[in-house]
C-alpha positions as CSV (number, residue, x, y, z in Angstrom):
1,X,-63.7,26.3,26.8
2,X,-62.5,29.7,26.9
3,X,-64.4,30.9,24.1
4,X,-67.0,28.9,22.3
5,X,-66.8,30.5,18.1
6,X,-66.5,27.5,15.5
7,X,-66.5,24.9,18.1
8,X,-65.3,25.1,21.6
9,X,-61.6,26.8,22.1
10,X,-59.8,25.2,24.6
11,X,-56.8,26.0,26.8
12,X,-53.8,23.7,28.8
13,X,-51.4,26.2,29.6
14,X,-51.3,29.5,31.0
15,X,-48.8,30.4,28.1
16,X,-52.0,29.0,25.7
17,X,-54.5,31.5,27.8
18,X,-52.9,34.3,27.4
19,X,-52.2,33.9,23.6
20,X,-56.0,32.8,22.9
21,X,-57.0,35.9,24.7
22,X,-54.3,38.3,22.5
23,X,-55.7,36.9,19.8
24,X,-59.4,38.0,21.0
25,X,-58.1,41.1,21.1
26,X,-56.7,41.2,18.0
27,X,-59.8,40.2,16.6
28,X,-62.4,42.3,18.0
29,X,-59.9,45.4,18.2
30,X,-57.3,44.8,15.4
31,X,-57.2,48.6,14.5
32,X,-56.4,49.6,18.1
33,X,-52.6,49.1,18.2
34,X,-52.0,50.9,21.7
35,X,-54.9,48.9,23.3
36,X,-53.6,45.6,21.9
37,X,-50.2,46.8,22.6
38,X,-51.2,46.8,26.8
39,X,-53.9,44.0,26.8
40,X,-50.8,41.6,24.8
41,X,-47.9,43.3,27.7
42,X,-50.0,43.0,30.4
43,X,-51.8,39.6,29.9
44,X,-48.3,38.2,29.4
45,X,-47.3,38.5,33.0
46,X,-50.4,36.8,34.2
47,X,-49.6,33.1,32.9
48,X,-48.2,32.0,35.8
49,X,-51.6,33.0,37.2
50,X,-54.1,30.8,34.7
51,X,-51.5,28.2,35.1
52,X,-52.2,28.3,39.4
53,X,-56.3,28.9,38.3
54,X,-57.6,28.3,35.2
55,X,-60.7,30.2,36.4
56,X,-59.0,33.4,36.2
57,X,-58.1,33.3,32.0
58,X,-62.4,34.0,32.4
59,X,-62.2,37.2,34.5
60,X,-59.3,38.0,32.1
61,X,-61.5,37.8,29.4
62,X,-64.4,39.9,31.2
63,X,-61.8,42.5,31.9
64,X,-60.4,43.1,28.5
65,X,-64.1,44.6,28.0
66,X,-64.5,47.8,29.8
67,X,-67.7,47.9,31.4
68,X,-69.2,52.0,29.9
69,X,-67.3,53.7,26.8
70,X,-68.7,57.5,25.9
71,X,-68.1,59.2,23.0
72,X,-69.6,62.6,22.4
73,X,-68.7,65.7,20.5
74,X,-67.8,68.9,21.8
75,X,-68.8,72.1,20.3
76,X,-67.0,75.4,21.4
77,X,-66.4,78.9,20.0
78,X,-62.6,80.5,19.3
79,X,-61.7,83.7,19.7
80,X,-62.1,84.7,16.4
81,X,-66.2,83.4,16.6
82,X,-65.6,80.3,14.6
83,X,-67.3,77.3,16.3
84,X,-64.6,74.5,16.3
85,X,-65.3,70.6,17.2
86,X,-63.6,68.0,18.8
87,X,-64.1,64.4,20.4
88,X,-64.8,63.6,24.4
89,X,-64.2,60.6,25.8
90,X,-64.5,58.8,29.2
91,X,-64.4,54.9,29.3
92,X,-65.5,53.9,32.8
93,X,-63.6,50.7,32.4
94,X,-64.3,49.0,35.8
95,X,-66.2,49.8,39.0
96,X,-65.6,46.1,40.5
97,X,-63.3,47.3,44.1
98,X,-65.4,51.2,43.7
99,X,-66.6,54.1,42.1
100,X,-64.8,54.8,38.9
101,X,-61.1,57.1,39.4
102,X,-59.2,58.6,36.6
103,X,-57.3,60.9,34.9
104,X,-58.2,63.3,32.2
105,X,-55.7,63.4,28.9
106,X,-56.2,67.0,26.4
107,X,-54.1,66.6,23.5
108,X,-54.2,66.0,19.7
109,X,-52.5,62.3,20.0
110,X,-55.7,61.4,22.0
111,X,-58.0,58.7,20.5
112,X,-60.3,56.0,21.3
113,X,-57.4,53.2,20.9
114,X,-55.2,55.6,23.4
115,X,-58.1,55.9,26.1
116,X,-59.1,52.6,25.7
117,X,-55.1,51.3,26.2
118,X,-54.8,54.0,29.2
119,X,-58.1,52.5,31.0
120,X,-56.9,48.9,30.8
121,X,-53.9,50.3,32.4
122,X,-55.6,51.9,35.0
123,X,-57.5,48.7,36.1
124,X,-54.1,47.8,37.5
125,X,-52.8,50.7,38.4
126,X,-55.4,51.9,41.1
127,X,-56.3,48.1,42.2
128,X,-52.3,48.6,42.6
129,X,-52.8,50.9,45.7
130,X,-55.3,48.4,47.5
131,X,-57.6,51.0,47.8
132,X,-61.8,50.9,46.2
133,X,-60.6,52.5,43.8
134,X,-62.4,51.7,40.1
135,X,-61.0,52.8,36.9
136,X,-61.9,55.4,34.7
137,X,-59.9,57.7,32.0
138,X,-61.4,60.5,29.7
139,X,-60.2,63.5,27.2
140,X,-60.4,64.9,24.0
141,X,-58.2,65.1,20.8
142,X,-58.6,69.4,21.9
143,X,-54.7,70.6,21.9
144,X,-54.3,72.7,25.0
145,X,-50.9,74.4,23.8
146,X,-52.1,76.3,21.6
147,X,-55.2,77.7,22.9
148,X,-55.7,81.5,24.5
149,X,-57.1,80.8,27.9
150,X,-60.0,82.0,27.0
151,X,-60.7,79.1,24.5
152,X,-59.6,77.2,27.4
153,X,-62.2,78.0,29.7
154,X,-65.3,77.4,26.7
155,X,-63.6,74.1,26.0
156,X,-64.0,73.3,29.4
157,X,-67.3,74.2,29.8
158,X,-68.7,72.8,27.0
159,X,-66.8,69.4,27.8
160,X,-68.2,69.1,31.3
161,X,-71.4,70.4,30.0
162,X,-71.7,66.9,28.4
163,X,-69.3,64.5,31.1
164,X,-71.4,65.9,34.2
165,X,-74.5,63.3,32.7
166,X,-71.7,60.5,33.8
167,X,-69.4,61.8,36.4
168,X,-70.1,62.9,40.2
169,X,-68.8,62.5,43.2
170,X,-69.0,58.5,44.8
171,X,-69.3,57.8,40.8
172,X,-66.9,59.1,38.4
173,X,-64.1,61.2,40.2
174,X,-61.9,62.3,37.3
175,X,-57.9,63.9,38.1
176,X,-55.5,65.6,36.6
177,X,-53.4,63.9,33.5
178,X,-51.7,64.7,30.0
179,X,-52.7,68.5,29.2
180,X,-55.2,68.8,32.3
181,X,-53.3,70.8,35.0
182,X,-54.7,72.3,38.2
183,X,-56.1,75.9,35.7
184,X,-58.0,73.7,33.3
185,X,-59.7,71.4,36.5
186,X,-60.1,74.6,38.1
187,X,-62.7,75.3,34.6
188,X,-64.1,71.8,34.7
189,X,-65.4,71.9,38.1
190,X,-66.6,75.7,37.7
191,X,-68.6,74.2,35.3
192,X,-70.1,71.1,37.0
193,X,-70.9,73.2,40.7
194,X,-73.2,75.8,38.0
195,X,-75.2,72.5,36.7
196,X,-75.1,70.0,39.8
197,X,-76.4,70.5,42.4
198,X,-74.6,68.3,44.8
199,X,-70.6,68.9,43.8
200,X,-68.1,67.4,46.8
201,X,-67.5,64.1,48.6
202,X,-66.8,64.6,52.0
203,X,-63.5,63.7,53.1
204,X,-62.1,62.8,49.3
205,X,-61.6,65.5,47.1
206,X,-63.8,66.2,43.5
207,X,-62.2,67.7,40.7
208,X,-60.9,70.7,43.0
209,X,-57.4,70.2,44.6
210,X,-56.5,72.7,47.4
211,X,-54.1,70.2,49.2
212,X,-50.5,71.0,47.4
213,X,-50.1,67.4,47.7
214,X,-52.3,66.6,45.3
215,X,-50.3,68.6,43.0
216,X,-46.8,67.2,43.9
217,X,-47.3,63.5,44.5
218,X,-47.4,61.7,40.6
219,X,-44.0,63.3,40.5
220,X,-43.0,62.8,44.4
221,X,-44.3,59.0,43.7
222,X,-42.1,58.4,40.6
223,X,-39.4,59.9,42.6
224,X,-40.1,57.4,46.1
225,X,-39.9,54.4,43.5
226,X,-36.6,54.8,42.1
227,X,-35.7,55.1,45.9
228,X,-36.8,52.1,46.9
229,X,-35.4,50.2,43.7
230,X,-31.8,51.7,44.5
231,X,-32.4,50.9,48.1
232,X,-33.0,47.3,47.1
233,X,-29.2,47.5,45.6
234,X,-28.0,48.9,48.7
235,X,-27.8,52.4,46.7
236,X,-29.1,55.7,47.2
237,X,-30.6,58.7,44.5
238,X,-27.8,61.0,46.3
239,X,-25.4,62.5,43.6
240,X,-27.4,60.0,41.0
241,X,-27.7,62.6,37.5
242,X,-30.5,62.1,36.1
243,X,-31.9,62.6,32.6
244,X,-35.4,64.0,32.3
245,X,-37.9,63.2,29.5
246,X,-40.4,66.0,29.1
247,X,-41.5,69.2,31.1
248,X,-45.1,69.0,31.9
249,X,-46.4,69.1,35.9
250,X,-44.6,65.8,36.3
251,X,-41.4,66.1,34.8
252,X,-40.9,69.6,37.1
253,X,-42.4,67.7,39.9
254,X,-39.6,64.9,39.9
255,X,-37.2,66.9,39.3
256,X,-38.0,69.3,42.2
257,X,-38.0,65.6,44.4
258,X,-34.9,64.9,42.9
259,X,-33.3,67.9,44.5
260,X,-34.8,67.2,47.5
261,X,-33.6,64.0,47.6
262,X,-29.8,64.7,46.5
263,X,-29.9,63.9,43.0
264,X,-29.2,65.9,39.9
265,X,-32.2,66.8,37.5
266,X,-29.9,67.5,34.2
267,X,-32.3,68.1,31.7
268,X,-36.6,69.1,30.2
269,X,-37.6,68.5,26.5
270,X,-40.4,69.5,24.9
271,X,-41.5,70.0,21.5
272,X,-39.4,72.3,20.6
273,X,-36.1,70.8,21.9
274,X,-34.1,70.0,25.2
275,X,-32.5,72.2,27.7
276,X,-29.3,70.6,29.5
277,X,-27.6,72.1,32.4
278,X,-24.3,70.4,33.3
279,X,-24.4,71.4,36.8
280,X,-28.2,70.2,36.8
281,X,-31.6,71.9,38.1
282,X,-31.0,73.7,41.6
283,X,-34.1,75.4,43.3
284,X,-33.5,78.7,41.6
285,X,-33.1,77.3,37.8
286,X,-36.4,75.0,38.2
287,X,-38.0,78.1,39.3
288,X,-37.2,79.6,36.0
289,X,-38.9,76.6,34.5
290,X,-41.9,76.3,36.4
291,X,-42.2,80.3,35.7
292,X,-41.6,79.6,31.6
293,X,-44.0,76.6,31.4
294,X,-46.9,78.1,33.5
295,X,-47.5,80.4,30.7
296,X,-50.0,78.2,27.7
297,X,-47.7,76.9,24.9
298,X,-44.5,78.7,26.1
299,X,-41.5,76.7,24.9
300,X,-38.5,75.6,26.6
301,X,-35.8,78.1,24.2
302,X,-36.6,81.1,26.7
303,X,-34.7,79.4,29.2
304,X,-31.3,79.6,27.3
305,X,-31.6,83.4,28.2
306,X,-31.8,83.1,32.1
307,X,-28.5,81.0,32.2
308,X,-25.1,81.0,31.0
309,X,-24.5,77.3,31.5
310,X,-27.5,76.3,29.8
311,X,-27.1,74.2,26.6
312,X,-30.2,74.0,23.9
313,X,-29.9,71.1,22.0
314,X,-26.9,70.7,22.8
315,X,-26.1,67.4,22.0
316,X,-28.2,66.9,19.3
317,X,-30.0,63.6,20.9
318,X,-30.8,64.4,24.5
319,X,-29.8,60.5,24.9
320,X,-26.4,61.1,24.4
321,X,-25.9,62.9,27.9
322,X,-24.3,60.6,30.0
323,X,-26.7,60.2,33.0
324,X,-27.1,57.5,35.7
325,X,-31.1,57.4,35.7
326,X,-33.7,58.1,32.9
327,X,-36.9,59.7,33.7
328,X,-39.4,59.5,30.8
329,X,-42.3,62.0,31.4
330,X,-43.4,62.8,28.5
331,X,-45.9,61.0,25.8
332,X,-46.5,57.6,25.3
333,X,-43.8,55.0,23.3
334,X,-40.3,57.6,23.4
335,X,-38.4,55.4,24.5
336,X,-37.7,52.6,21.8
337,X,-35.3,49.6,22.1
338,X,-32.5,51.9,20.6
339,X,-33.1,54.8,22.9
340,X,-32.5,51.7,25.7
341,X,-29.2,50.7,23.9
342,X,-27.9,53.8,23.7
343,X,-28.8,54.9,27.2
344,X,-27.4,51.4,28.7
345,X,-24.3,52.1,26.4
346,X,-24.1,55.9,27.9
347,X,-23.8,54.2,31.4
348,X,-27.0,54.6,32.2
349,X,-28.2,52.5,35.7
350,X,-31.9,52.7,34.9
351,X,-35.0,53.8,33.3
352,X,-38.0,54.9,35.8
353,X,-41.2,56.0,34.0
354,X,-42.9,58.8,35.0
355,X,-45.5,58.5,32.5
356,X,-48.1,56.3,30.6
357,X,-45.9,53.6,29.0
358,X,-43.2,55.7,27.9
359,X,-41.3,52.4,27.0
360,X,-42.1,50.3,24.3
361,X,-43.4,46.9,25.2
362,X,-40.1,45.6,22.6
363,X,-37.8,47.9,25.0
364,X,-38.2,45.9,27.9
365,X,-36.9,42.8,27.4
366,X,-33.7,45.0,26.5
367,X,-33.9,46.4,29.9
368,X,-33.4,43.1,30.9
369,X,-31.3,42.1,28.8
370,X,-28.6,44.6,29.6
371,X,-29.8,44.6,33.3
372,X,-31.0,48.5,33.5
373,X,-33.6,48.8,36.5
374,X,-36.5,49.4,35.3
375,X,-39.9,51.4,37.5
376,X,-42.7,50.5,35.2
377,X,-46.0,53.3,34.8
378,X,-48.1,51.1,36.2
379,X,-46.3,51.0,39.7
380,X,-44.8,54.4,39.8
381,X,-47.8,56.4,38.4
382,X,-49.9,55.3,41.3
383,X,-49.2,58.9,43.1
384,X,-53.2,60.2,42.6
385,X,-54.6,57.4,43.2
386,X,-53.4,56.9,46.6
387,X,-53.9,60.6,47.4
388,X,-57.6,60.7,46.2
389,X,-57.3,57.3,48.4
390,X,-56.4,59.5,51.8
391,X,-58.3,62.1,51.4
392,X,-57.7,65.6,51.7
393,X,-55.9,65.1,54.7
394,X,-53.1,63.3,52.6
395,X,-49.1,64.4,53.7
396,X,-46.0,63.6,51.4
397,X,-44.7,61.5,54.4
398,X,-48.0,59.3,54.2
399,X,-47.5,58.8,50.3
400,X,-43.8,57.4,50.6
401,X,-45.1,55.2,53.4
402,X,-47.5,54.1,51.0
403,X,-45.0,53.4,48.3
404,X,-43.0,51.9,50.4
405,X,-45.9,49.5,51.5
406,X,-46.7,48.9,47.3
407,X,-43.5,48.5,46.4
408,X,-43.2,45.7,49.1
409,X,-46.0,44.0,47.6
410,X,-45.1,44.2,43.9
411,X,-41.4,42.7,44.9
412,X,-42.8,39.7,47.1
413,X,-45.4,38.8,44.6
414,X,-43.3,38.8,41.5
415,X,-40.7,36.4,43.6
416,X,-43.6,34.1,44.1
417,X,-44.5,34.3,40.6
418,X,-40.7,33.3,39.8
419,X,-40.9,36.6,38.2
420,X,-37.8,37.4,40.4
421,X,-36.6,41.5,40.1
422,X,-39.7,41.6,37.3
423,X,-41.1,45.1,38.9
424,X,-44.2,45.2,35.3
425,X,-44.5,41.1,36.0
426,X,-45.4,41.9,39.8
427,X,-46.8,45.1,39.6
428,X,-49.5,43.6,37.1
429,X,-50.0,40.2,38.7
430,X,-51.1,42.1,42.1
431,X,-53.1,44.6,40.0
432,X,-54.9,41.7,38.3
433,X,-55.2,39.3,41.6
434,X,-57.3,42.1,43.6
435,X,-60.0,42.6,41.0
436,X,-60.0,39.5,39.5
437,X,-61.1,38.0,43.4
438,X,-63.6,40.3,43.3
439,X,-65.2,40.1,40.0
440,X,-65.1,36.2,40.8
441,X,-68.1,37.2,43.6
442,X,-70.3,39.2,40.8
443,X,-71.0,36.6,38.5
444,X,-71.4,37.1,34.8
445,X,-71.4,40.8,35.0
């Protein structure tokens, strides 16, 4: 029996495992919508699996618990001396291949349902790389946008004041993620070297990230994907205009390896609009970019100023730019099953995330439906992982080997899976296969 509540519940199928376990889910979590959205997307893949083993619908059920959640407040003063609050989180979700690696997320849409949905995710993601790498992910609902920097920095502080009881080097190694970039790690790990004595791992970074690698590879990752997916159709990113989602570190980061690599980066959105240039991003334009969004809470308009090809929302939907790839960077759910019609109407070849599930779980099946490629987050966000992986060391040539190497793995499992082309289906299944082996060794942990 897979769960034994009201008499013993059985199972026959794989199909029948993975809907008893949604429905667990469901159950226990019912108000968590983004956590039951991944757990229901993810377990769906993995039928084929509990069809091959039974045995693994049990680890399935172990893993849909994470293994440490903490909540705790955090109390810091403004500018104006008003002491403001706010909710930290870190859910250490599971430490079964090694110590626990994850990103931090800042931001008002942060909650316990978004953490917990993002951890689950992570499981996958960072077994993904075949690395020990465990899984971790932590914020605060604290919006970074809107902040002086010197509310930054006492956010910080009094955040790590409280994490440093949980995190530590060959422990918890937390990264960069949604509203952390390199200024505000550069505050969290000021603070944890004043209280800790011991404050670096040697030969794997901790919180502080000299290498410029470390910096460039979630975006240079995204970017290596979509290579190898257009290689696999005897195609190339060369001349390929691309549509970008979003303008944080990532989206200027693929869009930067998209000039590299001989595409055309046509377009960043944030909240208060979208930016197209017809002729696309060169070097000089993204330099106006990265100069406009360095600055806390500055807003993509003050670009229209610096160009006089430059159109501000201009269509009115950024979706109705014809493009020939999509790259979503930007929050999670934005791209809906409409947003996928439209774009596969628009001519659109593809849609390559470049950020926690951008697309709806409903939006996928319409991807293959209308037979759009699709590079799902948990494959191509597995850029820090594999450089906290390497080490300090790490090059840009060593991570494409390495997503060369992943992306040969995700392909060959999900053929013999007869997920055939199903990049989430395979991605997923080879997550789930490496920790699942191992947690079968631990018992009833």
């Amino acid at each position: 029996p897979l769960f034994r509540r009201q008499g013993d519940v059985r199972f026959k199928t794989g199909l029948e495992a993975t809907s008893l376990l949604v429905a667990e889910a469901k159950r226990r979590d019912h108000h968590e919508t983004e956590f039951i959205d991944s757990v229901k997307s993810t377990l769906t893949c993995l039928g084929p699996i509990f069809d091959r083993n039974p045995k693994y619908a049990f680890v399935a059920k172990q893993l849909m618990e994470p293994e440490r959640f903490i909540q705790f407040r955090v109390a810091w003063i403004d500018d104006m001396g008003v002491v403001r609050m706010n909710r930290g989180y870190r859910i250490q979700y599971s430490s079964s291949l090694g110590p626990y690696e994850g990103a931090l997320h800042f931001g008002p849409h942060v909650n316990s349902a978004v953490i917990k949905a993002l951890g689950f995710d992570t499981v996958f993601s960072n077994a993904l790389t075949g690395y020990d790498l465990g899984a971790a992910v932590g914020g605060s609902d604290f919006n970074p946008f809107d902040k002086s920097e010197a509310e930054m920095q006492r956010f910080c502080q009094s955040y790590m004041t409280e994490l440093a009881k949980y995190v530590g080097p060959d422990v918890d190694s937390p990264w960069m993620g949604m509203g952390v970039g390199q200024q505000e790690m550069g505050y969290l790990f000021g603070q944890y070297k004043r209280i800790n004595i011991k404050s670096s791992a040697v030969g794997r970074p901790f919180l502080s990230f000299s290498n410029p690698v470390f910096h460039q590879a979630p975006g240079s990752s995204v970017v290596y994907f979509a290579q190898q997916i257009l290689q696999d159709r005897h195609d190339s990113l060369k001349g390929k205009r691309c549509l970008i989602i979003g303008s944080g570190k990532i989206a200027r980061s693929v869009a930067e390896k998209l000039n590299e690599m001989g595409a055309i980066p046509l377009t960043f959105s944030d909240a208060s609009g979208h930016v197209y240039e017809p002729d696309g991003f060169n070097a000089g334009r993204l330099k106006t970019i990265n100069k406009i969004k360095v600055e806390r809470g500055a807003l993509l308009g003050r670009y229209i100023i610096s160009s006089t090809a430059a159109q501000f929302n201009d269509p009115q939907n950024i979706l109705d730019i014809p493009c020939d790839l999509c790259f979503p960077c930007g929050a999670m759910n934005t791209v809906d099953e409409a947003a996928v019609n439209k774009l596969a109407d628009n001519g659109c070849m593809g849609i390559i995330e470049g950020g926690h599930s951008c697309v709806v779980p409903e939006a996928r099946s319409i991807l293959r439906k209308r037979g759009l490629m699709y590079g799902p987050h948990t494959m191509t966000m597995t850029g820090p992982a594999i450089v906290h992986a390497l080490g300090t060391s790490t090059t840009d040539q060593m991570v494409e080997q390495e997503v060369k190497r992943i992306y040969a793995d995700v392909k060959r499992t999900a053929e013999e899976f007869n997920a055939r082309g199903d990049l989430f289906a395979g991605a997923n299944l080879v997550g789930f296969l490496r920790v699942a082996n191992v947690m079968m060794t631990h018992g009833a942990v």
